[in-house]
C-alpha positions in Angstrom: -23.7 -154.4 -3.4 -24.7 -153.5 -7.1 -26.9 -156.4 -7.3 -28.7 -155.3 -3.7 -29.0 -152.1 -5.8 -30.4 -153.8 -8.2 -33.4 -155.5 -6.4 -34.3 -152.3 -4.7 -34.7 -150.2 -7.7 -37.0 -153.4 -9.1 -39.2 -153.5 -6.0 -39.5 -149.7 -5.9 -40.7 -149.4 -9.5 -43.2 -152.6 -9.0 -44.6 -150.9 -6.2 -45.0 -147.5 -8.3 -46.7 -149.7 -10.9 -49.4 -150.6 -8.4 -50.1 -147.8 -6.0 -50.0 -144.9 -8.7 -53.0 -146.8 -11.0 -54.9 -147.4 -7.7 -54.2 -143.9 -6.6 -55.5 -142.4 -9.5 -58.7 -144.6 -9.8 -59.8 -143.7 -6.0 -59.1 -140.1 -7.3 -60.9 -140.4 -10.3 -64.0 -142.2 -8.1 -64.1 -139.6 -5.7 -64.0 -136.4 -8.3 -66.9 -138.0 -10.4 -69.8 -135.9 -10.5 -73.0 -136.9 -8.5 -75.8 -138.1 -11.4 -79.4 -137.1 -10.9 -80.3 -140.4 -9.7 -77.2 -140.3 -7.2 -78.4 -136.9 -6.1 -82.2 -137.6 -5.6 -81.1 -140.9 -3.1 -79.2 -138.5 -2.0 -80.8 -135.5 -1.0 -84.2 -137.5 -1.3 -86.0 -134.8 1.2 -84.8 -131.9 -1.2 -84.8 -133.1 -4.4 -88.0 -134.4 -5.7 -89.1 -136.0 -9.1 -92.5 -137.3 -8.2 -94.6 -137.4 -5.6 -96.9 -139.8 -3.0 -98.5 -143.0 -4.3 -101.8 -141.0 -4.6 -104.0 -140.7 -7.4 -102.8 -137.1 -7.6 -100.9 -135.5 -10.3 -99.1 -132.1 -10.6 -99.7 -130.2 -14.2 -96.0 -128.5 -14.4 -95.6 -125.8 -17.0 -92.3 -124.4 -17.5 -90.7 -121.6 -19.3 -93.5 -118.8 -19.0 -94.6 -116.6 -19.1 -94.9 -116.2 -22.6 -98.1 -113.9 -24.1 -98.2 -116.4 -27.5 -98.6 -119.4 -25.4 -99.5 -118.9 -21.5 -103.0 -117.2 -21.6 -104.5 -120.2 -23.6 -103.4 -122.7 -21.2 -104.6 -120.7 -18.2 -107.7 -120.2 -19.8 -108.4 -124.3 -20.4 -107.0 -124.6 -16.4 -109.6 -122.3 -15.6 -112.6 -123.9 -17.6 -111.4 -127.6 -16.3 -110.8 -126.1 -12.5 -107.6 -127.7 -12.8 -104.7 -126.3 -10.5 -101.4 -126.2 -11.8 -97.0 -124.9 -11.4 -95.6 -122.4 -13.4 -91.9 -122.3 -13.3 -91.2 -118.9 -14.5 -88.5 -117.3 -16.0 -87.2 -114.3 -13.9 -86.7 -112.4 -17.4 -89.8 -113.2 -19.2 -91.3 -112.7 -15.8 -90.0 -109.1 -15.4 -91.1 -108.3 -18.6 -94.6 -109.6 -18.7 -95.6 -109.3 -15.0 -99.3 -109.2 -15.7 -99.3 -113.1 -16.6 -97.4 -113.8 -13.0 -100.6 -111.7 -11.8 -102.9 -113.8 -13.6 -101.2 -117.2 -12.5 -101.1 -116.3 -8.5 -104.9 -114.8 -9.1 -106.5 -117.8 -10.7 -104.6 -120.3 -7.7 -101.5 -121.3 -9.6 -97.8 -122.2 -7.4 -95.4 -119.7 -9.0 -92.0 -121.8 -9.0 -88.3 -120.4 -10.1 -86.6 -121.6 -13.2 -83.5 -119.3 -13.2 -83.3 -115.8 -14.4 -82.1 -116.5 -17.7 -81.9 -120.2 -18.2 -78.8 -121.5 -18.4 -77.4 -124.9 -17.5 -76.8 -124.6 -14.2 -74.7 -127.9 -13.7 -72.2 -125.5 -15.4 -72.0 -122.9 -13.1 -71.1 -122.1 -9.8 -72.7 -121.9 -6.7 -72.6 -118.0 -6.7 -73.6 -117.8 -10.4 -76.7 -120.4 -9.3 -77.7 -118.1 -6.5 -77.6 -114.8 -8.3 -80.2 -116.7 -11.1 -82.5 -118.0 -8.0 -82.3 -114.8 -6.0 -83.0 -112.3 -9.2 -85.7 -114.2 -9.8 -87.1 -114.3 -6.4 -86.1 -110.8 -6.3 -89.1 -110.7 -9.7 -91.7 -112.9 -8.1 -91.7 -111.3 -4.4 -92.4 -107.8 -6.3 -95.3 -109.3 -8.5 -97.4 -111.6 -6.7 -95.7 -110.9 -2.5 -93.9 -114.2 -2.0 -90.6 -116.0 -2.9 -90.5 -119.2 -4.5 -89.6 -122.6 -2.3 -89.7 -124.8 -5.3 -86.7 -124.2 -8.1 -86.7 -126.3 -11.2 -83.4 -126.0 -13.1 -83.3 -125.6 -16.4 -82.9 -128.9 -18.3 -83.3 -130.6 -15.2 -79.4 -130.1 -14.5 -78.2 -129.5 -11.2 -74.8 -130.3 -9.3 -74.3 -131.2 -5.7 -73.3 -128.1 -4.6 -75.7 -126.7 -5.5 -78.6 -129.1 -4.3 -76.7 -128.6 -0.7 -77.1 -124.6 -0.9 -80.7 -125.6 -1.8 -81.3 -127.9 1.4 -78.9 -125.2 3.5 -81.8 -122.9 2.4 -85.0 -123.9 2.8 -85.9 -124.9 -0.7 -86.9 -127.2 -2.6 -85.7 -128.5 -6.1 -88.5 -130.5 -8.2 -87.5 -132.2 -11.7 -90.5 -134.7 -13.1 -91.2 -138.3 -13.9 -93.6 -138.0 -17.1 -92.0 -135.8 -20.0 -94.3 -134.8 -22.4 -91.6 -133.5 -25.2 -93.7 -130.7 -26.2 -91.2 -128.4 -26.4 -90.0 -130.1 -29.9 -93.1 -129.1 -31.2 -94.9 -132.3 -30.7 -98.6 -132.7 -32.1 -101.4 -133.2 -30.4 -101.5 -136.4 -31.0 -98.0 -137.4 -29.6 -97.7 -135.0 -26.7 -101.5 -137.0 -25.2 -99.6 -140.4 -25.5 -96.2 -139.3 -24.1 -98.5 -138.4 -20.9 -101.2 -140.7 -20.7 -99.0 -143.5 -21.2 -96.4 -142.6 -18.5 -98.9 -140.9 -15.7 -99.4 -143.1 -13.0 -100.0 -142.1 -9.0 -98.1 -138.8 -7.7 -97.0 -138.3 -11.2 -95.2 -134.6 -11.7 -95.6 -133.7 -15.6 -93.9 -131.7 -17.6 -95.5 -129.4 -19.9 -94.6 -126.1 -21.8 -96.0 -122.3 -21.3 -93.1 -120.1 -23.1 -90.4 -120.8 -25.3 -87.6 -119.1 -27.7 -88.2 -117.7 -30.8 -90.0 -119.9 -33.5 -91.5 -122.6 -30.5 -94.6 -124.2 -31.0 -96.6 -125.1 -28.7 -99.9 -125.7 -30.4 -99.6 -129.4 -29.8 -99.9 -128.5 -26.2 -102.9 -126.5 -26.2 -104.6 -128.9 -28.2 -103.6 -131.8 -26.0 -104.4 -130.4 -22.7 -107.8 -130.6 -22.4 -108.3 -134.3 -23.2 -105.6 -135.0 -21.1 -107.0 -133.5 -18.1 -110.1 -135.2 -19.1 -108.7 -138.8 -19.9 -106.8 -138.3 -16.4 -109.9 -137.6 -14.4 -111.7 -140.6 -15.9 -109.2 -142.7 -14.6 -109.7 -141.2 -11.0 -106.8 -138.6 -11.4 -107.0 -135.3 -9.2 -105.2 -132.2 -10.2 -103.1 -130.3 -7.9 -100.1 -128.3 -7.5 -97.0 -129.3 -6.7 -97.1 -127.7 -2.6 -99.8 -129.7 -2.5 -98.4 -132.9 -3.9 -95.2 -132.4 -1.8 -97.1 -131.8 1.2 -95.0 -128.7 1.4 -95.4 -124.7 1.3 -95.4 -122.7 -2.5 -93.2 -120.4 -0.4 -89.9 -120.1 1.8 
């Protein structure tokens, strides 16, 4: 009988040597966060980083408005007739309400970037709604229509949150081409970090605000010529509703 024991209390703890590993791998598996690339396949309807193989492209200029920085590049959008996406900053867009004016007047898609841009992969699903809605809330009163498109800040989102997105009607938009500028980039190397990545349906990120001490000369300087170099190559300008074959509003 003690040997019987014996053999049971071995084949118990062999079998707890392989379930409990095996357990806690599916667990771990299953609790792994989504990546951006898992998300987009994903969610590939709502969540968008380029668009059509056209010989469009979508000028994207985040962080605005800023008064040091945003007039100039809506004044060299509005010599080269070149439309554009300004993903605003509920905040900065409270607080200088005239550029949102200017944006929406000159034929410009107003998108949402938060209210005070945070990293929303950190936060909940409420705390990602209250940022979206305040700055709906912003937009609506300025120009008379709420953002579909959202672009989260740092390009960090979490399921959850892409699924309230979807649930909703929007859309969330992140880029293929990545221009850097916000480092403070020169001319030089902001005009090669675009030209050299742009290719059909291309969404590019650009700069129109930033914190304290940003510069964002490089971009002002670059933006002409590459507009210019883009349309020599056959390039059309447009915003991202019309890339997207979608609406600038929900």
């Amino acid at each position: 009988m003690p040997d019987l024991r014996k053999k049971w209390v071995l084949f118990l703890t062999l079998v707890l040597l392989v379930t409990v590993p095996i357990s806690t791998a599916q667990a771990s598996v299953r609790d792994k966060p989504s990546s951006l690339g898992e998300l987009r396949k994903k969610y590939s309807e709502t969540f968008k980083f380029r668009g059509p193989d056209t010989k469009q492209v979508a000028l994207t200029f985040d962080d605005g408005p800023d008064p040091r920085f945003t007039p100039q590049i809506l004044e060299i959008l509005s010599q080269k007739g070149a439309k554009a996406t300004f993903f605003v900053v509920g905040a900065r867009a409270k607080k200088f309400p005239a550029l949102l004016e200017r944006m929406h007047r000159e034929g410009h898609v107003i998108g949402n970037h938060s209210f005070n841009h945070p990293p929303f992969r950190k936060r909940t699903v409420k705390q990602f709604v209250s940022e979206i809605e305040r700055t709906e809330q912003v937009v609506e009163r300025t120009v008379g229509y709420r953002p579909k498109l959202i672009r989260p800040p740092y390009g960090e989102i979490n399921e959850e949150q892409v699924k309230w997105a979807k649930a909703n009607g929007y859309k969330i938009v992140n880029w293929n081409v990545d221009s850097l500028d916000w480092k403070g980039l020169n001319k030089e190397q902001i005009k090669a970090n675009v030209l050299q990545a742009t290719g059909p349906g291309a969404i590019i990120l650009l700069h129109a605000g930033g914190g304290v001490g940003s510069d964002l000369s490089g971009t002002i300087e670059a933006l002409p010529d590459i507009i210019e170099t883009l349309r020599a190559k056959g390039y059309e300008f447009v915003d991202l509703a019309e890339l997207l074959q979608t609406s600038a509003s929900r």
